[in-house]
Every structure is written in structure tokens, then in C-alpha cells.
N, C-alpha and C positions, 0 to 999 in steps of 0.2 A: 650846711644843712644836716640835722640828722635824720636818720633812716625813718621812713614811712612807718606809724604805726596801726596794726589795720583796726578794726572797732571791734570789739569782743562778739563773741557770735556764741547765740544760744544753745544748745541740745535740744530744746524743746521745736517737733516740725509742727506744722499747722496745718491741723485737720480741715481749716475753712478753705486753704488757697485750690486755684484752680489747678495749677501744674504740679505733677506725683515729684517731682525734684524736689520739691517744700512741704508737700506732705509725706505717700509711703517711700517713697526714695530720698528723703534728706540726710543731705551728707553734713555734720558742722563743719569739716575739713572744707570740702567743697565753697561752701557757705563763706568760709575765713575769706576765701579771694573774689569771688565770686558775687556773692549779693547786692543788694542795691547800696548797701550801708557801705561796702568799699570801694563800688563804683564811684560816689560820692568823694571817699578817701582820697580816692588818688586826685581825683579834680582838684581839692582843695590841693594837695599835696604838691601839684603843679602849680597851684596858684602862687603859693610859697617858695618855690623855685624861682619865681618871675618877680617875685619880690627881692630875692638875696640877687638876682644878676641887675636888678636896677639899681641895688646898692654895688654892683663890683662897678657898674658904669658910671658913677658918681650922680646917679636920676633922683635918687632917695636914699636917706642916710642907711648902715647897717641897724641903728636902732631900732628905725622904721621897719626893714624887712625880718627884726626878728617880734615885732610885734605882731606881722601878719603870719609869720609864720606860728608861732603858739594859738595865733586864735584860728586858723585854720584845725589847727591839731584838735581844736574844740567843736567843729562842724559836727551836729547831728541829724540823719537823716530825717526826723520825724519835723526839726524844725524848717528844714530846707524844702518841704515838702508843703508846709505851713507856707509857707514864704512865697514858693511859686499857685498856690490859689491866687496872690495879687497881683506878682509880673507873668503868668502866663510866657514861662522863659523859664527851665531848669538853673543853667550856668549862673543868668540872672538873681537868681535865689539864692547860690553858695555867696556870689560876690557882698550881696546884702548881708549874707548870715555872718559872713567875716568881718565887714566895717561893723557892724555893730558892739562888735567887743574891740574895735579900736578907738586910739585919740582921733580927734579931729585932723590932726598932724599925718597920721599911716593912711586916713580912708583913702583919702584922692590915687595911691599908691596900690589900691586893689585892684586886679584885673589890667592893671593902666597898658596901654598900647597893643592886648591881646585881642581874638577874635575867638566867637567863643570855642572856636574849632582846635584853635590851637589849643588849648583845653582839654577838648572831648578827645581829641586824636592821639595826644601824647599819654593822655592818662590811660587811656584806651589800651594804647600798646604794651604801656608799666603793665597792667593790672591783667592780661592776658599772657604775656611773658611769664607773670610771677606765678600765673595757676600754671602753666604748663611747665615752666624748670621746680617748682616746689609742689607741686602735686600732684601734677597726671604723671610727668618723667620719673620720679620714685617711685609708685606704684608702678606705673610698667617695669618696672627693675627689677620689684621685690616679685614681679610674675616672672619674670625670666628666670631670675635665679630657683625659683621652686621650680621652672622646668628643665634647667641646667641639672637638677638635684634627680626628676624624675629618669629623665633619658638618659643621664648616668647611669642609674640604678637598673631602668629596664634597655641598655643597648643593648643586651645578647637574648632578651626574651624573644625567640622568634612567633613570626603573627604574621598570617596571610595579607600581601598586599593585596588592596581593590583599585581594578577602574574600569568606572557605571558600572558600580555596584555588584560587580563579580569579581569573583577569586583572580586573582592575576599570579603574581608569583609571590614567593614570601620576603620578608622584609626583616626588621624585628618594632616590637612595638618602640624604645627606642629613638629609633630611626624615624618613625614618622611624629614623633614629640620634637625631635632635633629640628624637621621642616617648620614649626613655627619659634623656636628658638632664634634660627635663619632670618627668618621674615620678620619677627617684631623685634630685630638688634637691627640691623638694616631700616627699620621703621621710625625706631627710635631716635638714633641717627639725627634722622631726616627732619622727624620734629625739633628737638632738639637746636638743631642750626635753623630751622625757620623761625622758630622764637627768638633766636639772637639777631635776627633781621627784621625785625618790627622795626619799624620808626617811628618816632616824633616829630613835630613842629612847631614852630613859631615865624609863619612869615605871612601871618594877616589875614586878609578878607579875602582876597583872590588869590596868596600866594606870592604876591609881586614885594612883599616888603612895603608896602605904601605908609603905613602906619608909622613903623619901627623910624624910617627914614627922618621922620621928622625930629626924632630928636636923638638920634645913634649915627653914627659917622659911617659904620660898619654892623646892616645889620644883622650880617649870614656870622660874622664873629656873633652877635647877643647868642642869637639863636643857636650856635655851637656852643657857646657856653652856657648858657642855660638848658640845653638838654644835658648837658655833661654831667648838670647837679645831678640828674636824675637816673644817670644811667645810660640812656637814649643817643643815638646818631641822629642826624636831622635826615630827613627821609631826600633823595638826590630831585625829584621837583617834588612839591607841594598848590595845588589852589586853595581854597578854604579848606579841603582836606588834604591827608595823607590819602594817594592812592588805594584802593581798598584790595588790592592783587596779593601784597602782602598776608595780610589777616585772612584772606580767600585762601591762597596755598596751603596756611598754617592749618585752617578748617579741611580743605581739604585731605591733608596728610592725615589726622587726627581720624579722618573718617575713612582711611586706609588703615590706622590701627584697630577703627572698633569691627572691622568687618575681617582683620585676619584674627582679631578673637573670635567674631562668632563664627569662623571658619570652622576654627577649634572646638567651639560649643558644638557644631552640627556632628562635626568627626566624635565625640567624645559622645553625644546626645546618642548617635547611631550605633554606636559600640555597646551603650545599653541596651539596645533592644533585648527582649526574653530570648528569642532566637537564637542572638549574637554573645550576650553578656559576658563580653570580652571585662568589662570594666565597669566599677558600681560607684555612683557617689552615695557616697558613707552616709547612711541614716542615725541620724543622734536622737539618746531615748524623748519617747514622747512624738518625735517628729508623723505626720500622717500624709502619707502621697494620694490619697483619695477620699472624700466625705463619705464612701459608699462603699467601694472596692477593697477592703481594709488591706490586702494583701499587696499593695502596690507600690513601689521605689519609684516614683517620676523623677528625672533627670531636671527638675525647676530651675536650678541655680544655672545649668549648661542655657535654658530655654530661656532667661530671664536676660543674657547675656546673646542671644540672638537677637530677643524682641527689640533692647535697647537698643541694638547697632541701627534698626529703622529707623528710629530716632536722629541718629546722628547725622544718616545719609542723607535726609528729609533735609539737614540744617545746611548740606553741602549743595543745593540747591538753592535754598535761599542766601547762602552770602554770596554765592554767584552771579546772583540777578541784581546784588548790590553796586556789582562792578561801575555799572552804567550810575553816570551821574552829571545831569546838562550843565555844560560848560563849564562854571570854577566851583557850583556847587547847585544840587537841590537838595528837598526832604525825605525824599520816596525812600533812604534807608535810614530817615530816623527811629521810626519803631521798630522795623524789620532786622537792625543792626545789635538791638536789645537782645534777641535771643542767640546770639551768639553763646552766651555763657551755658547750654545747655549743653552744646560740643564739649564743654571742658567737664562740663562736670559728670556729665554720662559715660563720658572716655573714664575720668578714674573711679567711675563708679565701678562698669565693666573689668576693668582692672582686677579690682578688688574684690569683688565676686568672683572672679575668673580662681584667680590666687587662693584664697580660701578654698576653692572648689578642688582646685589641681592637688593642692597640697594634702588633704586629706583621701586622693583618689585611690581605689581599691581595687589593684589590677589582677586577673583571675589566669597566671597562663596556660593551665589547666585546660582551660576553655579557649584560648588563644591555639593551644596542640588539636583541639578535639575539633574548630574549627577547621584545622590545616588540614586533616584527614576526612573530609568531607569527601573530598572530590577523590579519594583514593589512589592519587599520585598523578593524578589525570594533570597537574598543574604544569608537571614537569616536561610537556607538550615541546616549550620555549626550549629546554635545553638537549632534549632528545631530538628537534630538528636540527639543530646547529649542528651535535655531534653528528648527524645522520650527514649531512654537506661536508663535513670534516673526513669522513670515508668515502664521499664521491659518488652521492646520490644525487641525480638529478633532479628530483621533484620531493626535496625532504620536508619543504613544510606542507604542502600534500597529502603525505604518507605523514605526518606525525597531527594534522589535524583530522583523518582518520580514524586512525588508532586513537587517539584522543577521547574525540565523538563515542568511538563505539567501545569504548572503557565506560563512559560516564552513561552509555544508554542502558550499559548490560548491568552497571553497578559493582563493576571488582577491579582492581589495579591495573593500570596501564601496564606495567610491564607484565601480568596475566596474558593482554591483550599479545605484545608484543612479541612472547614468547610464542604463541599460536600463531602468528602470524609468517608463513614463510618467508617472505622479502624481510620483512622485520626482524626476524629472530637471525637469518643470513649478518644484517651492519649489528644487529648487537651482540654477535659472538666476537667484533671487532672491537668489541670499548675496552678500554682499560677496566680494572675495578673499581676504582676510581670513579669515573666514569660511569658504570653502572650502578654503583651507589647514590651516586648523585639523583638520576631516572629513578631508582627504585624506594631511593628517600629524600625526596627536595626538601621534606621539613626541616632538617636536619643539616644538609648539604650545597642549601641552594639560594643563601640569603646573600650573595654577594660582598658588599665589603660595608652592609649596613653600619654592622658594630661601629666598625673603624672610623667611617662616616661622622657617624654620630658622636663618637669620641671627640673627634678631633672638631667639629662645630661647636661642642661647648666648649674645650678648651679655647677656641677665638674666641667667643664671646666671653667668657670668662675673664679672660686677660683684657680684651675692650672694657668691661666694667666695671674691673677692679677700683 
């Protein structure tokens, strides 16, 4: 057989359709795998498959199977959709749309011994595979590497870490771009190998072979061999479907990656604040953040890549409730099963907005220092109680949440504070220099071994995705 060709896909989205994926968010890429025209694709595509393995089992000649296979190649969704106004049956519809461009000779040989699940399920698996290894899996890559590129560049920009929303200790920015490097290579991963775990089938109406038996000696070989055309493992049981846990996990993991992007969007959205403005995305001329406010940078593209991740989550609910399905098969996810493709295509939607977005980001460390010195050294709390335990004070986080407190009520430096204070100023005539520098400049002194961290997490991932 040769390789699946999918149907040309327009640039032009459509202002009438209900869902913003085919209107203000149409992707043609997306669309390539995705749309109902290659849903379609792959059915027939399967069909064609089941035609060349009755030709290897001597059912129908090779002639036969390469005529159904060219007239498959010919399926158009607009006529398949003509065709079901009469059988009231999609599958029903392509098998017509094919015999009709055959001899008398190939028709009997369409569809023959199949169920139409074996069909929907196999093609199902091809055509959700091929969106996530050829189009969400590259797009998450080309994110990765623009943030391999970022926290390269910014490892040693030191930047106040937070947690709930207060100063904690410093970090460098870096260093917290490396935490989702971590997490969406590890994510990646994950999808990645659950897309290589899709299955197909070919074993009937309930699964049992009833069909095939009648005229195949062997029919878990047909069925191995005719997934094989395709690519496909035969799924380990099957009833009229493939189990749906499979394409469940795949949904769900996917919906583990749109939600450590909008992690990112939330971290990256809040760094904009005017307050904070740690970091700006880049306005290009003409661009306007407000009909009214004319003076405003809205962080949209970060915002746009939250909104969507609801999206996603929304669909990891419904392929869950798909699970269930009474005894060898019912309907309840025939339609419900169609929106699946909004998972793929929102995933590298996000993506790709994410990447555009990262890539031209506008990191200020200016403001990242001017942050750090907020609290007037008061941060350094953490490592002036340790040192204080380190000389053999009993109650050093005590006396250093103290001093702390009354730095940041009075508004001047802890070590101000420290100095005045008689117990206090007694353990810090004991620190090193060292030591005292560290207390007296944590911006500087106090970032632990972020860089190196962060270094050394792109370099893994780097090398994983060479």
C-alpha cells in the first residue's frame, strides 16, 4: 500500500461555523489532520488496507485490492455526506462512495467481512497518532527549545522567588523558566509514547472474530496483518470497539500539557503586572491593548493560552465519561467521541502561541533588582536563622522572624535592625564575612545553585531532543 494522502486543506476559516477552531482560531496545519475531510481519509484508507490483506489471503485478487484502493484515494467528503442523507450510516456512505468507481468484479470486496468499528477505531487511532507525532509533538519542541534558549540566556539574572504571592527568597529568572522546560520534556515524553499505544482492530461485531472465521483459518493473523499495513498493533481485547482508556490517557496527558502551559501564561501574565514588570510581551507597531485606555500592554497572547487550556480540560471530562460503554458496544460516544479533535488542535494551538510569545519576550532585570530590594534585605530572614543555629542559638527562627518583622515595619535593612539589636548584633559579630554578606546582600549572594540548576536541565533536555 502506499502512504495515506490526506486531502488539501484551505487557508480560508469560516466565519459561518459555530466553533472558534474553524473560525477565529483556525489552524490549516491543525485542519491537515484533523478535520472531517481526513477523518473520512483515514476510514477509507483503512478500507484499502482490508482490501490488499484479502488479496495477501487469496479472498480477492491483488487487482481487485488495488482498484479499491485508488478509488478510495478518490473519497470526497462532500460526496460521502450526500450519500449518507440515504443510508442514514456514515461508514455506510464511504463503502458506497468506493464501489461506485469500481468494476462489478472489486464491489463485493468492499468493506467485506469488516464491522463498521473496525473502521472507525483503527482509523481513529492512525489519524490521532499522526496529529500528535506530526503536529502537537513539534510544536511542543519548537517551545522547548525557545525556552532552552531563554533560561540559557537569563540563568544568572537573579529575581525574587515567590510563594502565595510573597517575596520568599531569590532565585534567578532562569531558573524558574528551567521549571517548565522540566515539566513539558517530561510531558512530552509521556505523550509521545501514549500515541505509540493507540490501537487498532479488526475482530467484528462483538470482538469474538465471528465474521473473519468464516472464511480465514487464522483470524487474529488477518487482523495482524492488516493493521501492520497501516502501521497499527491490534489493541490486546477488542468488542466492537477498541477500549477507549487508550485515546482517554492520550486526552488526558495532552490536557496535562495545556495546563503547564497556562501555568507559564499565569507566571509570565503576573510578571506583567505595572507593579511587577518584571517582563513585557513585545508590542508590534500598530498593535492596541485597549479601545480606550490607549496606554496599555495587555498580556493577551499569555491570556489567550490560559483561556484555551479550559478548553482542553472540559474535553478531559468528556472522553472520560466515554469509557463506559454497555457490554460489546453502544452509541452514547458516537457524537461525544467527535470532539475529541479539539484536544489536538488547542494543544498546538497553545503551543504556538505560547512559542511566538516566549520567543520575543522582554525581560527587564532592572526591575527584577529593584523588585529584590523591596523588602530591604528582610528576605534574608532564611539564612540569618540558620546561621544564628549554626552559633548555637536556641530559638534562632524566633529571633530572626523578629528582626525580620521589625525591619519591614520600620522600613530599613535587617541587618539596621540587627545591628541594634543586642542578642543579635552578640551571633553576628560571629559570622564569617562571608556570611555577613550573604545577610546583608541576599540579592547577590543568596540564589543558591539556581544558575547551575538550570544549566544543567537544559543541557538534559537538549540532549533528549537532539
Amino acid at each position: 500500500m502506499k502512504p495515506i494522502v490526506l486531502p488539501a486543506v484551505s487557508d480560508e476559516r469560516d466565519y459561518s461555523a459555530l466553533d472558534p477552531l474553524d473560525g477565529r482560531y483556525y489552524d490549516a496545519s491543525a485542519a491537515r489532520y484533523l478535520s472531517e475531510r481526513s477523518r473520512i481519509a483515514y476510514q477509507a484508507y483503512v478500507e484499502a488496507a482490508l482490501a490488499h490483506t484479502l488479496a495477501e489471503f487469496g479472498i480477492c485478487s491483488q487487482e481487485v485490492a488495488d482498484q479499491i484502493e485508488t478509488a478510495a484515494g478518490k473519497i470526497k467528503a462532500e460526496d460521502v455526506y450526500a450519500e449518507e442523507q440515504t443510508t442514514r450510516h456514515d461508514i455506510k456512505a464511504i463503502v458506497n462512495c468506493i464501489k461506485r468507481e469500481l468494476s462489478e468484479e472489486a464491489q463485493p470486496f468492499v468493506h467485506f467481512g469488516a464491522t463498521s468499528y473496525d473502521i472507525i477505531s483503527t482509523a481513529a487511532a492512525l489519524q490521532l497518532r499522526a496529529a500528535t507525532t506530526e503536529l502537537v509533538v513539534p510544536r511542543l519542541k519548537e517551545l522547548l527549545k525557545t525556552l532552552f534558549t531563554l533560561a540559557d540566556e537569563q540563568a544568572e539574572t537573579v529575581q525574587i522567588g515567590r510563594t502565595h504571592g510573597q517575596h520568599a527568597v531569590p532565585v534567578t529568572f532562569g531558573f524558574a523558566i528551567a521549571a517548565y522546560v522540566s515539566r513539558l520534556g517530561e510531558n512530552l515524553q509521556a505523550i509521545e509514547d501514549l500515541s505509540n499505544q493507540l490501537r487498532g482492530k479488526f475482530s467484528g461485531a462483538v470482538g469474538a472474530y465471528n465474521a473473519l472465521s468464516l472464511f480465514v483459518d487464522d483470524p487474529i493473523k488477518f487482523e495482524k496483518s492488516l493493521l501492520a499495513k497501516v502501521g497499527l498493533e491490534p489493541a490486546p481485547y477488542s468488542s466492537q470497539i477498541v477500549p477507549a482508556e487508550g485515546t482517554v490517557r492520550l486526552i488526558d496527558e495532552l490536557a496535562i500539557s495545556a495546563n503547564i502551559m497556562a501555568n507559564l501564561g499565569h507566571d509570565m501574565r503576573h510578571l506583567q503586572r505595572t507593579e511587577i514588570a518584571e517582563v513585557r510581551e513585545r508590542f508590534e507597531p500598530g498593535q492596541t491593548g485597549s479601545s480606550t485606555m490607549a496606554h496599555k500592554r495587555n498580556p493577551w497572547n499569555f491570556e489567550n493560552v490560559i483561556s484555551m487550556s479550559k478548553q482542553v480540560t472540559a474535553q478531559v471530562v468528556n472522553a472520560n465519561l466515554n469509557i463506559a460503554s454497555e457490554h460489546q458496544r453502544d452509541l452514547t460516544d458516537s457524537a461525544s467521541s467527535r470532539f475529541y479533535a479539539i484536544t489536538f488542535a488547542s494543544v498546538a494551538s497553545m503551543a504556538e502561541r505560547l512559542n511566538k510569545v516566549m520567543s520575543k519576550l522582554e525581560v527587564d532585570p532592572d526591575a527584577m533588582r529593584r523588585n529584590l530590594l523591596l523588602t530591604e534585605g528582610a528576605i534574608a530572614a532564611e539564612p540569618f536563622y540558620l546561621l544564628l543555629e549554626k552559633y548555637g542559638h536556641t530559638e534562632a527562627h524566633e529571633k530572626s522572624k523578629a528582626l525580620a518583622h521589625q525591619a519591614l515595619e520600620e522600613h530599613v535593612p535587617l541587618v539596621t535592625v540587627i545591628e541594634k539589636d543586642p542578642e543579635g548584633f552578640e551571633y553576628w559579630q560571629k559570622f564569617s564575612p562571608n556570611e555577613q554578606a550573604i545577610v546583608a546582600a541576599p540579592e547577590v549572594h543568596y540564589s543558591g545553585l539556581a544558575a547551575k540548576k538550570t544549566r544543567a536541565i537544559v543541557a538534559h533536555w537538549r540532549q533528549i531532543l537532539a
